[in-house]
Structures are given as structure tokens and as C-alpha cells.
C-alpha positions in Angstrom: 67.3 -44.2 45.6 68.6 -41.4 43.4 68.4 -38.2 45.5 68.4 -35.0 42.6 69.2 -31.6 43.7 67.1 -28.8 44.5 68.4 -26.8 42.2 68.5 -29.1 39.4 64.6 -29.8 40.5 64.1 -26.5 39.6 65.4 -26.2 37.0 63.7 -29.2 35.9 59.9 -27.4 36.7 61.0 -24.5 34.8 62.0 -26.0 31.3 58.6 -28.5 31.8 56.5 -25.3 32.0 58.0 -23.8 29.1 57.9 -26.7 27.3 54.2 -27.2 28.4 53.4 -24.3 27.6 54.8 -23.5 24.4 53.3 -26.5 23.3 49.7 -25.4 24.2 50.6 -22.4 22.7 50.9 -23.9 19.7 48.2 -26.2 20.1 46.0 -22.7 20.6 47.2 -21.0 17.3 48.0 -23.8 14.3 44.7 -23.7 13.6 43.7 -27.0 11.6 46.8 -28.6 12.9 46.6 -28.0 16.3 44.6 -30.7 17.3 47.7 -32.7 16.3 49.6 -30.5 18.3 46.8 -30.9 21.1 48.3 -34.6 21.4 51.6 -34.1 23.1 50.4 -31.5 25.7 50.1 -34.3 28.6 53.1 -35.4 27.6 55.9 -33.0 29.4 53.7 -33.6 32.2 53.3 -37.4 32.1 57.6 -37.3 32.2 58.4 -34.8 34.7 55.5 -35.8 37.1 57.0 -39.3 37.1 60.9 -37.5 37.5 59.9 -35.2 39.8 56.8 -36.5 41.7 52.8 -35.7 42.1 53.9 -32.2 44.1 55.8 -31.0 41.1 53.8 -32.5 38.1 50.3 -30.5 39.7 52.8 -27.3 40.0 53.6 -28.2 35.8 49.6 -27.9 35.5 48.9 -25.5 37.8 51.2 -22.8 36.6 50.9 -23.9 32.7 47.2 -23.3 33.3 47.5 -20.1 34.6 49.5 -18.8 32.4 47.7 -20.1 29.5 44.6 -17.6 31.0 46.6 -14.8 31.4 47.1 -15.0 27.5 43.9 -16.1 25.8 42.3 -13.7 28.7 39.6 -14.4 31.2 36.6 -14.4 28.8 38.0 -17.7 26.9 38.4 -19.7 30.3 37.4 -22.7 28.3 40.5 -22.8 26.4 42.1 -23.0 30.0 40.2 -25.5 30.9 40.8 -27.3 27.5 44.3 -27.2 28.3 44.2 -28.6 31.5 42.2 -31.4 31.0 44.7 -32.6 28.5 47.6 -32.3 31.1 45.5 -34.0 33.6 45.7 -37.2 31.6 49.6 -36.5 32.3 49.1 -36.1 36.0 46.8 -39.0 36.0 48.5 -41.6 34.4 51.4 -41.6 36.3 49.1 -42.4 39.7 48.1 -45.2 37.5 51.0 -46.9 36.1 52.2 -47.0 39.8 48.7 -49.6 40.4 50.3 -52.2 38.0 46.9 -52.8 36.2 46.1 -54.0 32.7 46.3 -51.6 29.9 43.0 -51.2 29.0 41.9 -50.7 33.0 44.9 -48.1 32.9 43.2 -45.9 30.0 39.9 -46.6 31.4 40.2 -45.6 34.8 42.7 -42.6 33.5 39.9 -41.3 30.8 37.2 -42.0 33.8 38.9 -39.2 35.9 39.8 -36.7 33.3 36.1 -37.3 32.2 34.3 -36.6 35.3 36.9 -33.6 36.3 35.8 -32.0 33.2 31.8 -33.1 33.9 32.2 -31.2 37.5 33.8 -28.6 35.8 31.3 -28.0 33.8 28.4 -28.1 36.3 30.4 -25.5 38.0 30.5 -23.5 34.8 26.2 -23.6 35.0 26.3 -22.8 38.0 28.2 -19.2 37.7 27.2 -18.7 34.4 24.4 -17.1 32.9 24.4 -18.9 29.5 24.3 -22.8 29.4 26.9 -25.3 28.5 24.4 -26.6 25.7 23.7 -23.3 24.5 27.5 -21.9 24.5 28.2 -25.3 22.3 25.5 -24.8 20.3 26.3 -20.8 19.3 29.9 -21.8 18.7 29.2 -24.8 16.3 26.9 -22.4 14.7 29.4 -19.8 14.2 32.0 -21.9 13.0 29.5 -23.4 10.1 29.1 -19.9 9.2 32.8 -19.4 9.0 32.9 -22.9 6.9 30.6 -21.2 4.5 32.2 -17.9 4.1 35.5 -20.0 3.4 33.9 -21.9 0.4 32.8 -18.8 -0.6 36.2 -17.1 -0.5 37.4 -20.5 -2.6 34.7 -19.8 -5.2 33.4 -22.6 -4.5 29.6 -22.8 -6.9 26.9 -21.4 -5.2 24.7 -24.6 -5.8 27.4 -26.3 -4.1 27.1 -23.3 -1.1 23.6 -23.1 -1.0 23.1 -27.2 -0.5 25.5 -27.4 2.1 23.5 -24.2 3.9 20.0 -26.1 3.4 21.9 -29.0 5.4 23.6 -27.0 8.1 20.7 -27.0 10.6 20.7 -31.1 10.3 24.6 -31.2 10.7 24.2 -29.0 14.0 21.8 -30.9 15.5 23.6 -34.4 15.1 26.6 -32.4 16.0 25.0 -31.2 18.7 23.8 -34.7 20.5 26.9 -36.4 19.7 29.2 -34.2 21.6 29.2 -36.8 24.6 30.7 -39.2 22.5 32.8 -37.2 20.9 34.5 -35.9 24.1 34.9 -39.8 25.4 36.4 -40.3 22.1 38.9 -38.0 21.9 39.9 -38.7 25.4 40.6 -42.1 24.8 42.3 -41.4 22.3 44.6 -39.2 24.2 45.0 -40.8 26.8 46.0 -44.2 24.6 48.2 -41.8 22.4 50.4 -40.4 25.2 50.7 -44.3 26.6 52.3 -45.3 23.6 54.7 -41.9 23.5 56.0 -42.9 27.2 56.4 -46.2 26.8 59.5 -45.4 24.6 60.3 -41.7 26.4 60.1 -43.6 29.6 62.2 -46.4 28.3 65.2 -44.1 27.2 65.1 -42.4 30.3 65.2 -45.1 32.6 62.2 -44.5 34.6 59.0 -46.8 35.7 56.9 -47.7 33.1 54.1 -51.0 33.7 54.8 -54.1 31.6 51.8 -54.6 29.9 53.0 -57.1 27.6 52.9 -57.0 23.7 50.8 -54.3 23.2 50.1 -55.7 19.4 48.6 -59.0 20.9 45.7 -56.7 23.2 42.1 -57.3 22.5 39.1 -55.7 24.0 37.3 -57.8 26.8 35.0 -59.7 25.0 32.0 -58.7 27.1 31.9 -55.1 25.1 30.5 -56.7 21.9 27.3 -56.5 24.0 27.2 -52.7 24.3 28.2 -52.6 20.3 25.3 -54.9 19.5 22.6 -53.1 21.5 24.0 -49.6 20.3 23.6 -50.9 16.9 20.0 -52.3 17.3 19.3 -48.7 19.3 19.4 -47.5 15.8 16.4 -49.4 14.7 13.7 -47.7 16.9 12.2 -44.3 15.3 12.3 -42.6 19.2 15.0 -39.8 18.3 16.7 -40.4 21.7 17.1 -43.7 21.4 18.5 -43.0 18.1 21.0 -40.6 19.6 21.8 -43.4 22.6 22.7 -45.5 19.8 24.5 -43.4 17.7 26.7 -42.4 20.4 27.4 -45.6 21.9 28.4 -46.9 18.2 30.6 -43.5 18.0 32.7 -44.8 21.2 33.0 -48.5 20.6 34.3 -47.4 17.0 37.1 -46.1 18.9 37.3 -49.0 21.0 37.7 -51.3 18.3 39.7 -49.1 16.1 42.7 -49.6 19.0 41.8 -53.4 19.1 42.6 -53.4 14.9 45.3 -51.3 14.8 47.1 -53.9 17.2 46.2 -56.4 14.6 47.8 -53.8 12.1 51.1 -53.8 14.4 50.8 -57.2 14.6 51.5 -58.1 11.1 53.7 -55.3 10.2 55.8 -56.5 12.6 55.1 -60.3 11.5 55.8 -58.9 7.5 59.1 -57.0 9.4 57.8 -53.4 7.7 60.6 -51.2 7.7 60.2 -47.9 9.9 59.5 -45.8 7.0 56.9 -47.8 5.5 54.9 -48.2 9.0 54.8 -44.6 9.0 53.5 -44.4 5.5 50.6 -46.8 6.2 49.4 -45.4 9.4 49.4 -42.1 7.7 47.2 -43.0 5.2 44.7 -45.5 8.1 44.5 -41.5 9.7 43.8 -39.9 6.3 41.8 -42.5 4.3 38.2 -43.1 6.0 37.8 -46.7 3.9 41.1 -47.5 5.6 39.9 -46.2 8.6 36.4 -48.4 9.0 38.5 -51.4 7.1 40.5 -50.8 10.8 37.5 -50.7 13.0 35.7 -53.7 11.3 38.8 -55.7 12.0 38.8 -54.9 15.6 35.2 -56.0 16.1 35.2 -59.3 13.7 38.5 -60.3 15.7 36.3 -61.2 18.6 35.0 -64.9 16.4 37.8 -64.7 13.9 40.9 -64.5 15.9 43.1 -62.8 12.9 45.9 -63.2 15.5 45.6 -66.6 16.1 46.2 -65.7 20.1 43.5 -68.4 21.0 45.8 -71.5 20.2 48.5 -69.5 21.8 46.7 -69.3 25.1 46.2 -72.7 24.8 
């Protein structure tokens, strides 16, 4: 066993902080971009917790999170909070690499904690609070429609144009509203798959533990989660509005589901076609920018299940 010195330890904590934090920073103040940003904040943590061990990756968090307060300020705790539920998944998924479990009960069981840390979080928030979780949600999705508006405006964009999109805005907020569930699951998937992938060749350069979980462009989704998709979709059918919403957010998160299942099938034949590096990146840019691209992703995730586009059943066999 390697035995590293204190001081280089240390020293270690301190540049993972900065970096940590620098990157929040950033994540904080880009604006439109920083949700890219957003990405990589688990990341510093994800590599130094696994260097270093659990004491020193929840002392990364810990003081990254307190720092972050100290700059955006008390009254916007839930940018604090934002920030360390992303580095959880970096504190988290180490603990779980170290089970040796499949990939998709890795994510799973990683999103599952981040998830319900943030739920109990958030009942904590009612309970000190005088104003709701719903209704703080609510007041900022209406102010930043409001801010959408005055932006077209300052665009010159027509004022048909303005005032349709206004008579619309109370429809938008309320679907935005009710989907918010599925939106947070999403997007913590999502991370939580992203920063996966980015350790698996960090981790790889670096020497340190990281689980075999095969060729990652060969995974599928169980096949018992059609089930949920199906019901979701026939949710949608009933005229009860939460049904609807039931339905609507299920679909939302098996979307995302099957989106990783056909972007494996994507991998898959790039590297079948051997795609240079340069064009790879060019395609998956335009799967994240182009929406048809996007579903044309998703809906070969979810036909894969009967049509095998891999042809991994006469493999298996």
C-alpha cells in the first residue's frame, strides 16, 4: 500500500478545494453556460475522495460548501445547497464503485442517495421556513418568465410575437411547475452518468480503482422498465390532471433512461464505423443541440428492447 505524506495530503485538500470551488464559481456566474459548467463540479471530488479517502473527500465538500455561502450570502442558501448536492454525487460514487455492482445499480443507487439527501433537505427547509418549497419554485419560475419577456423585448422581438408568448406563460408555469420532480431525477442521472464516464478515463490515467463494468457501448436497460414506459404513456390517456402529470413525468425520466441506452447504440457503431475523435465530437454535439436528433436517440433506446440494433442477443448466445 502506497503510504502519501501528510504534507503532500494537504496539499492535496487544498488545490481540490480551489479547484472545487472555482469551478462552482463558475458554474454560479456563466449564466446560460453554467449548467455545462455545473457538470464537472463532482468531479474534483469523485478524484480526490478516491486518492485521499471518505475523511478527506466530505472535508472537499464541507469546506467548498461553506465557502460557497459565505459568497452568494446566507439569503441564497439554495445555491449552497445546489452545490452540494452536485459534489455529493462525487462523495457518493466512490462508496459505490468500491461494492463492485453493475453500472446501471451504481447510478441508481448513487442518484437514490443524492435524491433523498436533497428530499430531507428540503423538508428541513419547510420546516424553518416561512414560505414553501412549492411556492419559492413557483415565484422564481415566474420571475424568470418575466425576465424571458423583457429580453425579447430588449431584442425587438414583434409584440404579436411577445404578447402570445405572455398569453401562454401561465400554461408554461404550471406544466413547469408539476414536472419539477422529474426534472430534478433527470438531471441527476444525468450527472451522476456524466461524471462516470469522466472518471473512467481520469481514474484510468491516474492509476486508481475504478469497477469493470464492461463495454459500456454494449449496456441496455433491464428489460422489466418498458413496463413503467408503457403505463406512463397510457397515464396520458385519462382526462384526471394528476394522472396526466403521473404520466408525463414518468415519460420525462424513462426518456432519460432510454436516451443512455441509445447513445450506447450510438458508441456502438461509431466505434464499429471507427469515427475518428473529431468527428464523434461533432456528432454528439449536434445529438445535444438538435432535438429531432435527440428523440431519434431516445426512440432507439426504447425500440432496442425487440429489435436488438446491437445484435448482443446472438452474442449471449
Amino acid at each position: 500500500m502506497i503510504h502519501i505524506a501528510r504534507s503532500q495530503i494537504n496539499k492535496d485538500i487544498i488545490v481540490a478545494i480551489a479547484i472545487t470551488t472555482l469551478v462552482s464559481m463558475a458554474a454560479l456566474c456563466l449564466g446560460a453556460v453554467g449548467p455545462l459548467v455545473g457538470l464537472f463540479i463532482p468531479l474534483p471530488v469523485l478524484f480526490y475522495r478516491s486518492k485521499l479517502g471518505r475523511s478527506s473527500g466530505l472535508l472537499i465538500l464541507t469546506a467548498v460548501t461553506l465557502i460557497v455561502t459565505s459568497v452568494v450570502g446566507w439569503k441564497s442558501i439554495g445555491t449552497a445547497v445546489f452545490v452540494f448536492e452536485l459534489g455529493l454525487v462525487g462523495l457518493i460514487l466512490p462508496e459505490v464503485f468500491e461494492m463492485n455492482l453493475s453500472v446501471e445499480k451504481t447510478v441508481g443507487i448513487t442518484a437514490g442517495v443524492v435524491l433523498t439527501t436533497g428530499a430531507l433537505m428540503l423538508a428541513l427547509y419547510s420546516l424553518v421556513s416561512t414560505t414553501s418549497p412549492w411556492a419559492a419554485a413557483s415565484d422564481y419560475l415566474e420571475k424568470s418568465a418575466k425576465l424571458a419577456l423583457a429580453m425579447y423585448r430588449e431584442m425587438e422581438v414583434s409584440e404579436e410575437k411577445i404578447g402570445m408568448l405572455a398569453q401562454s406563460l401561465e400554461g408554461i408555469l404550471y406544466l413547469m411547475l408539476r414536472i419539477i420532480p422529474a426534472i430534478v431525477i433527470v438531471m441527476t442521472l444525468f450527472v451522476v452518468w456524466s461524471n462516470l464516464l469522466l472518471a473512467r478515463f481520469l481514474f484510468g490515467s491516474k492509476r486508481l480503482f475504478y469497477p469493470d463494468f464492461g463495454r459500456l457501448n454494449q449496456w441496455k436497460a433491464p428489460e422489466p422498465l418498458i413496463w413503467p414506459a408503457i403505463v406512463s404513456g397510457a397515464l396520458l390517456l385519462f382526462s384526471h390532471p394528476g394522472l396526466k402529470m403521473l404520466g408525463i413525468n414518468g415519460l420525462i425520466v424513462m426518456m432519460m433512461i432510454y436516451f443512455f441506452q441509445g447513445i450506447a447504440i450510438v458508441s456502438f457503431y461509431f466505434e464499429k464505423k471507427e469515427f475518428s475523435k473529431l468527428l464523434r465530437a461533432i456528432l454528439y454535439g449536434l445529438i445535444a443541440i438538435q432535438q429531432l436528433l435527440l428523440i431519434v436517440v431516445i426512440a432507439m433506446g426504447f425500440f432496442d428492447t425487440w429489435i436488438d440494433f446491437r445484435r448482443t442477443r446472438k452474442v449471449e448466445r
